[in-house]
ROMI-302140 format. One record per residue: residue in three letters; x, y, z of N, C-alpha, C, CB in turn. Coordinates in steps of 0.05 Angstrom, whole numbers, plus 5000, padded with zeros to 4 digits. Glycine has a CB too. Layout:
# ROMI-302140
ALAXYZXYZXYZXYZ
...
# end
This chain:
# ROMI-302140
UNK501649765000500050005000501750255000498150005024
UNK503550275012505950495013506750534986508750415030
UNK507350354971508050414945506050534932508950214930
UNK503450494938501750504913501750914918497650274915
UNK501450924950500751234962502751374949500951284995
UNK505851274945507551454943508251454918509551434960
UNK506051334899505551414869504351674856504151224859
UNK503351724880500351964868502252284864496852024905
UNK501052394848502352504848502252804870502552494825
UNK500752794883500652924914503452864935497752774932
UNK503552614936505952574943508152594930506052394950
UNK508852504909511352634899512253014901510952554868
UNK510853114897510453294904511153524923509253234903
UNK510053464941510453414978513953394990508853044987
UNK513753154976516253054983518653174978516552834974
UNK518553254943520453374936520253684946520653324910
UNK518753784963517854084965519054074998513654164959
UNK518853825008520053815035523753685044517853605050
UNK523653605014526853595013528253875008527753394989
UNK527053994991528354284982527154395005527454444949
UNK526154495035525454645049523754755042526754765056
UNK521654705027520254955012516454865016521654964970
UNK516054705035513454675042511454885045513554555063
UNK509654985031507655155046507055105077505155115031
UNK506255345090504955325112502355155115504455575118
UNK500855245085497655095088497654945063494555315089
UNK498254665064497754485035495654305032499954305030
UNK493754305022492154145019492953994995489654245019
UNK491553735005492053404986488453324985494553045011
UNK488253324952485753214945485953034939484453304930
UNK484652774952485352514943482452354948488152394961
UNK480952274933478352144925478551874940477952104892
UNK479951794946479951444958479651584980482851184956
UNK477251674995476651715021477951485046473551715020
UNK477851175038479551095062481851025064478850945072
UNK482851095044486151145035487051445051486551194995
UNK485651635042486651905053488851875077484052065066
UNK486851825095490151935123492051765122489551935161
UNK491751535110494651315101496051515086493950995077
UNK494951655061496151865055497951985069494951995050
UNK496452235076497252365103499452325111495852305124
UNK499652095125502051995136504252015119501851745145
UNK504251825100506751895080507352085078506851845056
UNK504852355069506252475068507452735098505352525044
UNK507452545109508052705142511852675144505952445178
UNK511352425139513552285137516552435124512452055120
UNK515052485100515852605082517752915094513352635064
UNK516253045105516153345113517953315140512853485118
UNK517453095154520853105171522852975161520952995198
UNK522952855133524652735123525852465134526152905120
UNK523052245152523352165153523451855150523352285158
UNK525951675146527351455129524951245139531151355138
UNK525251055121522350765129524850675153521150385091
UNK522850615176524550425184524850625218527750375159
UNK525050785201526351035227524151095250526951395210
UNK525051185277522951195299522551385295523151145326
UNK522751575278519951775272518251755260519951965263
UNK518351565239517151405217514751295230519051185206
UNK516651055242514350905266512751045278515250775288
UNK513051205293512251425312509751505297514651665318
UNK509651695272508151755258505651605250509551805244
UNK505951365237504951085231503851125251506550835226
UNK504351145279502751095306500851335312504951055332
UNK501251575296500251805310500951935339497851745310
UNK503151925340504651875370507552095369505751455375
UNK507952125346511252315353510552605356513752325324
UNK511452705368511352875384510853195373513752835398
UNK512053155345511953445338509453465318514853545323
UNK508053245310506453185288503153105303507952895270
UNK501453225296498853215299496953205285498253335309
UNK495452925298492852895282490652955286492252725278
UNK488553115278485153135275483853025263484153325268
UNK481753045255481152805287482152615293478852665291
UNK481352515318482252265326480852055308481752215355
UNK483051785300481851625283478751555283483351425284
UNK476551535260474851515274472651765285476151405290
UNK473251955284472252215302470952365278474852415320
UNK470852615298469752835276469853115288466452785266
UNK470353305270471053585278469553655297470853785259
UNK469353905311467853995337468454265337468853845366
UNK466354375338467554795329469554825366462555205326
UNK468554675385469654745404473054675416467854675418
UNK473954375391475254325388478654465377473854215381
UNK477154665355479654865338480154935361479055135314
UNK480155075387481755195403484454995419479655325421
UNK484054715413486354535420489154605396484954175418
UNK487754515377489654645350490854885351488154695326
UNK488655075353490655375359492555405386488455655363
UNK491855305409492955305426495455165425491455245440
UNK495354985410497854785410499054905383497154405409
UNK499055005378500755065350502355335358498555115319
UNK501455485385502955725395506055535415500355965419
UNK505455285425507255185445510055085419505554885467
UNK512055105424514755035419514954785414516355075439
UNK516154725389516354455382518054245395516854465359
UNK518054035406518653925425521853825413516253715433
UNK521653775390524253535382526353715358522553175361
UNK524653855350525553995326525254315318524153855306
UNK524254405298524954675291522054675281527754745270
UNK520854485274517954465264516254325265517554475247
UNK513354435269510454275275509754205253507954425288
UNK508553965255505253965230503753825242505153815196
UNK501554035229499153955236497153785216497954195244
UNK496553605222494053425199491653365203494453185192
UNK489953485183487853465182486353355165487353605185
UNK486053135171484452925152481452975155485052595161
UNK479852845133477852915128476853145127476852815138
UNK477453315118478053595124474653675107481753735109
UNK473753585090471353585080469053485099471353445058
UNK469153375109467353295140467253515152468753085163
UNK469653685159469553965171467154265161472754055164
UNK465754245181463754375175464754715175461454285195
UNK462454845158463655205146464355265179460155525126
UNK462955285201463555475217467055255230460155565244
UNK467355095229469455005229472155095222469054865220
UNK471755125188474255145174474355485182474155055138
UNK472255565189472855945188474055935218469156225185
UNK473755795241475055865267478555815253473855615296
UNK478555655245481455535240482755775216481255155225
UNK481055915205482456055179485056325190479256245158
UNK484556365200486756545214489556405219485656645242
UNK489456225231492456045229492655875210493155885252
UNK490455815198491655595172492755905146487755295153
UNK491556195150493156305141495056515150492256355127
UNK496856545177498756585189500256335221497856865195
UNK499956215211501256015227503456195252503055805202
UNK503956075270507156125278508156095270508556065291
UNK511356125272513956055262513355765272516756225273
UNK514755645246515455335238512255185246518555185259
UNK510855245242508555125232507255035215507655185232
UNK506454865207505054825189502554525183507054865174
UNK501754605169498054475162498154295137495454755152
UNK496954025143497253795125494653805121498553525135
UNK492753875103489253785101489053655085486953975094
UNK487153465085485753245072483053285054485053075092
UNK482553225037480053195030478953125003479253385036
UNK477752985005476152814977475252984955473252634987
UNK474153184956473753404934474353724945470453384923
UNK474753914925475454104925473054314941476254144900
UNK470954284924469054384928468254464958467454234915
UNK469054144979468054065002468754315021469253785009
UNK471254485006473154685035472654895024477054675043
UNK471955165040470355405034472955475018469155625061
UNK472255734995473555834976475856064993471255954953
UNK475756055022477256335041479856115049474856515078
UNK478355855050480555615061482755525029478055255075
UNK481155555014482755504983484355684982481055514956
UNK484855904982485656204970487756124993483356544969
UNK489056075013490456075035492255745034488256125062
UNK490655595011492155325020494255284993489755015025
UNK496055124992497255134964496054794951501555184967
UNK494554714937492654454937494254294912488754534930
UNK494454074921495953814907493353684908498753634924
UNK492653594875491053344873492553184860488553374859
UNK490652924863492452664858490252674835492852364884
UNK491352514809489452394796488552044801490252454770
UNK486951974788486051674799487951574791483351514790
UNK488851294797490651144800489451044765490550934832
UNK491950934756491250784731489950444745494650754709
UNK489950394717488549994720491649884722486149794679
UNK493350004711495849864719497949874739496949874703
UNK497150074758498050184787496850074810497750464791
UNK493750014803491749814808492349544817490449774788
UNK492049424796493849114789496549074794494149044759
UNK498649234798500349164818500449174846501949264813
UNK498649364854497949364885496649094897495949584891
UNK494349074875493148834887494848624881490548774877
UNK496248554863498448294859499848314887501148344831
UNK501048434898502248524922501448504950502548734920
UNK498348554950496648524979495148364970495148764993
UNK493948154954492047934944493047744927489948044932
UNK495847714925497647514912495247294916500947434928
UNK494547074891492446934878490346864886493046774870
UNK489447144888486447144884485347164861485247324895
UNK482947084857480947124820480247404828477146874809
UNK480547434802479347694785481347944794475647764796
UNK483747894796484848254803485348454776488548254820
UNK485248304756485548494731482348464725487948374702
UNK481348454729477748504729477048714748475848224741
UNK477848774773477648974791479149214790478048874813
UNK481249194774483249364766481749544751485649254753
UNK479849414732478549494716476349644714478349354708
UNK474649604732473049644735472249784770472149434724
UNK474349804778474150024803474350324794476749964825
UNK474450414770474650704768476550844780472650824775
UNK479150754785481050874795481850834816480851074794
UNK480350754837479350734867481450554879476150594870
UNK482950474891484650264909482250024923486450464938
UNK481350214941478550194954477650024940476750434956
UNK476050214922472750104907474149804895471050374873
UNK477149714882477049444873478349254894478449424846
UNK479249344920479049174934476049134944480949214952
UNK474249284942471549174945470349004932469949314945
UNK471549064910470248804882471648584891471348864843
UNK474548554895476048354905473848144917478148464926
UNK473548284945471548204967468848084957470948454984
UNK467448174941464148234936463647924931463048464906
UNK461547894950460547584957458647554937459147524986
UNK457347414925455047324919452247524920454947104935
UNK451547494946450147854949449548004930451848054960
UNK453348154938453248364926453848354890455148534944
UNK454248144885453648134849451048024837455947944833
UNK448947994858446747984853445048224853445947834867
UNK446348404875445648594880445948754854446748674901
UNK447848794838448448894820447048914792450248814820
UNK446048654794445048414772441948494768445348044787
UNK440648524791438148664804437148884791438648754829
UNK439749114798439649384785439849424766440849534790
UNK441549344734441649254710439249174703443549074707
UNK438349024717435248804703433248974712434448424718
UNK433749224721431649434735429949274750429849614715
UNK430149064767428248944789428449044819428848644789
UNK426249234832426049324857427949574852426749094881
UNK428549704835430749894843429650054860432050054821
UNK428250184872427650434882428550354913424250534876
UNK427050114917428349934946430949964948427949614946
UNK432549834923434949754928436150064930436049534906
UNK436350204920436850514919437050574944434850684905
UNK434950574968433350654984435650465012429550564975
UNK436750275001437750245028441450185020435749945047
UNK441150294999445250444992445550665022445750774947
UNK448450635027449150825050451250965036450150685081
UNK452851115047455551235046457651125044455951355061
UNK457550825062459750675053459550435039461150635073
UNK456850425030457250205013456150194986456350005025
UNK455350544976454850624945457150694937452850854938
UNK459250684938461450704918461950424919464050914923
UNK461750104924463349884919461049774910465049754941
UNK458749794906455549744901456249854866452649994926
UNK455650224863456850354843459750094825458250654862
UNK462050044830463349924819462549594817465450004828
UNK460749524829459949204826458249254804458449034852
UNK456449444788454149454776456649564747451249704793
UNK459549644749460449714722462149354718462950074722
UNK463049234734463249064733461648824724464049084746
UNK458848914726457248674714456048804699455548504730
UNK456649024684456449114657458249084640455949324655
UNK461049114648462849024633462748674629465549144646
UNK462548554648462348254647460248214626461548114676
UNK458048214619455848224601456548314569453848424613
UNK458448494572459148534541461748354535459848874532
UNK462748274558464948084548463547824542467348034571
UNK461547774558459747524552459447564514456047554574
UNK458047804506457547854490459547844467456548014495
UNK461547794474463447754445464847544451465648004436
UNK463947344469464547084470467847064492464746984434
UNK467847274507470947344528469847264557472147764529
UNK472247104567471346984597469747244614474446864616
UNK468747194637468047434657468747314677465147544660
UNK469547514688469747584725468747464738468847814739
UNK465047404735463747384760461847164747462347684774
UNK460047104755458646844754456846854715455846844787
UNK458246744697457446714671454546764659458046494666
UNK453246574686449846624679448346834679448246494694
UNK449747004710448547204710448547384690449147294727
UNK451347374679452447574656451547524637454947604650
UNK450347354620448047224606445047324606447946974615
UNK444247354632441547454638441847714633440447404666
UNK444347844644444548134633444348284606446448194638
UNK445948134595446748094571443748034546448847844576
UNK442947914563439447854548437548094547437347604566
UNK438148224573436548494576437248714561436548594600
UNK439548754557441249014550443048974523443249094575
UNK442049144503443949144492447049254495443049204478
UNK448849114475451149274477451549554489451849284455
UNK450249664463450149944466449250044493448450044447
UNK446949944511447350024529448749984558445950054528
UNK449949704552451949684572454149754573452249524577
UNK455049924557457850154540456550384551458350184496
UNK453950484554452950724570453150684591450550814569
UNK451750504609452050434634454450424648451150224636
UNK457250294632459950354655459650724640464450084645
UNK459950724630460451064630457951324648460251124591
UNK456051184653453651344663455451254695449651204652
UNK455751064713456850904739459151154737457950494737
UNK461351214716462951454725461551634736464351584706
UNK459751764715458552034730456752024752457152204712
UNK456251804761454751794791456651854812453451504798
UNK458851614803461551714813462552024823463151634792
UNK462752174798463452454798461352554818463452604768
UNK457752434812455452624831456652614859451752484834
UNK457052324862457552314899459752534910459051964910
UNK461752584888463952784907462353074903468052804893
UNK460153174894458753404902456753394926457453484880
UNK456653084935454653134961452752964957453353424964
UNK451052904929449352854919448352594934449852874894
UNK445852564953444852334952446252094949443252354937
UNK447451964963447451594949445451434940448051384968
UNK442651514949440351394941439851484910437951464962
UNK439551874915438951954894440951904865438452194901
UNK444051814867445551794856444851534838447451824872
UNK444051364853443951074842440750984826444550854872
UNK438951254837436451204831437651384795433651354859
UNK438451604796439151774776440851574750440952024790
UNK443051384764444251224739441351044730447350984750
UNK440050924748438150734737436250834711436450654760
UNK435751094716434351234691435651284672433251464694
UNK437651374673439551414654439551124639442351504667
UNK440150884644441150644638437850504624442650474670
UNK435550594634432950594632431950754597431950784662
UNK433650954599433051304577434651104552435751754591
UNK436450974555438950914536437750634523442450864554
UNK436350454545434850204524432750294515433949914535
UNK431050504521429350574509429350824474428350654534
UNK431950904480433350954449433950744429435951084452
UNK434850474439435950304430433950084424437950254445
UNK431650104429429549914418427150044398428049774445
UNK428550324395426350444382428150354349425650844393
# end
C-alpha cells in the first residue's frame, strides 16, 4: 500500500517540496479514495520530517504518537467547532524535538463552514515553523477563504495498471484482480471491494441492471457501501459485454447472460460510462440513494433509444 500512496502525484510532490525546504504553511491533498486518505497523510507526514522507512519517527508517525506531528481528528472522530481551540492552542507551544510542527487534518471535508472559518486565521498565518497537512476528497468540500490560503495538490485516479500491481502485492492469487483493476474507476478501495464482493453483492448488481425493485434497492445504499455497490454494477456491465463477444467474465457467467439478454451492447457501454458520473455526483454531496436511483434512469433512457 505504501508504494501505491507514494505514486500519486500529491505525494511526489510534497516530498520533493520538503526535501528542498520549501513546504507551504497550508497544503492541501485532494485525494478521492476517502479510506486511503490519512494513510496518505501519513506518507506524506513522513515526508516533511524527512523521515527514512524504518526510522522511529517514521514509526512514531504510523502510530500517530511523535511528538511534533498532529492528528485531527482522532481516528474515527469528527470535527467539533469547540475543538479548533486545542489546535490553535497547541500550535502557539514550541516544538518539542525539532524546529517544526505539523499539523493534519484529515477529512477535512467532513469539517463543517463554521469550522474551517475558526481555523482560517492560522491555517493563514501560522507561527513560526508551523504548518498544516489537510485532507480531503473534493475541492468543492473546503470554503473558497480556506482555498485561496492553502497551496492544493490533487492526485489523479490511480491507473488499471498501478491498480493491478497493488493488488498482485496485497492479494497475491486471488480471481479476478485484473477485472477489479478494471472496473474500480481508479479507486484502490472500490477494487478491493470488488475483490471481496460475495455473491450478494453481484446479485445485487444484477438486480439493478435488470431494473428489478430498484427504488428499494436505491433506498437502502449508505455512504459506505454506494461507491463498491456503484463499481459492482460497472463490473457486471462490463462482464455482460464480454459475455457478448464470446470473452471469459469475472463473475458468475449466467448472470452475465441474463444481463446480457436484457441490454443491449450499446447500452451496457452507457452504463459503465453513466456508473462514472454517479461517481463524479457523489463527490458533490449528491444523495447515494438519489445517485443510484439517477444512473438507473439514465441506463432505463438509453434501452429505450435503443429499441426504438
Amino acid at each position: 500500500m505504501k508504494q501505491l500512496l507514494r505514486e500519486t502525484t500529491a505525494y511526489a510532490k510534497y516530498a520533493e517540496d520538503a526535501r528542498r525546504g520549501e513546504c507551504s504553511h497550508t497544503t492541501l491533498v485532494l485525494f478521492p479514495d476517502e479510506p486511503l486518505l490519512r494513510a496518505l497523510l501519513k506518507e506524506c507526514a513522513k515526508a516533511f520530517f524527512l523521515a527514512e522507512d524504518g526510522s522511529r519517527e517514521a514509526l512514531l508517525i504510523d502510530k500517530e504518537s511523535f511528538s511534533d506531528c498532529f492528528f485531527y481528528p482522532a481516528a474515527g472522530g469528527k470535527y467539533a467547532a469547540d475543538g479548533t481551540g486545542e489546535i490553535i492552542d497547541e500550535s502557539i507551544l514550541l516544538p518539542v524535538e525539532g524546529k517544526k510542527k505539523l499539523f493534519v487534518l484529515d477529512a477535512f471535508h467532513t469539517a463543517s463552514p463554521l469550522v474551517q472559518n475558526k481555523l482560517l486565521k492560522v491555517l493563514e498565518e501560522p507561527p513560526e515553523g508551523v504548518y498544516f497537512l489537510l485532507g480531503a476528497t473534493a475541492e468543492h468540500t473546503v470554503l473558497p477563504t480556506v482555498l485561496s490560503r492553502a497551496k492544493k495538490l490533487a492526485c489523479v485516479p490511480f491507473s488499471e495498471e498501478q491498480i493491478a500491481a497493488a493488488l498482485l502485492r496485497t492479494h497475491a492469487g486471488e480471481r479476478g484482480i485484473s477485472e477489479a483493476a478494471a472496473a474500480c474507476g481508479g479507486s484502490y478501495s472500490a477494487a478491493e471491494a470488488l475483490l471481496s464482493a460475495g455473491e450478494e453483492e453481484s446479485k445485487l448488481a444484477e438486480r439493478f441492471l435488470l431494473g428489478e425493485e430498484v427504488e428499494a434497492l436505491c433506498r437502502g445504499l449508505t455512504d459506505k457501501t454506494v461507491r463498491p455497490f456503484l463499481s459492482a454494477v460497472r463490473l457486471a456491465a462490463r462482464d455482460a459485454l464480454f459475455f457478448l463477444n464470446g470473452l471469459p467474465t469475472a463473475r458468475d457467467e449466467a448472470s452475465s447472460a441474463r444481463i446480457a439478454d436484457s441490454l443491449p451492447a450499446g447500452v451496457l457501454l452507457a452504463a459503465v460510462r453513466f456508473v462514472s458520473e454517479a461517481e463524479c455526483d457523489l463527490k458533490f454531496n449528491v444523495n447515494c440513494g438519489q445517485a443510484a436511483l439517477a444512473l438507473s434512469r439514465k441506463i432505463e433512457r438509453e434501452k429505450t433509444l435503443w429499441q426504438r
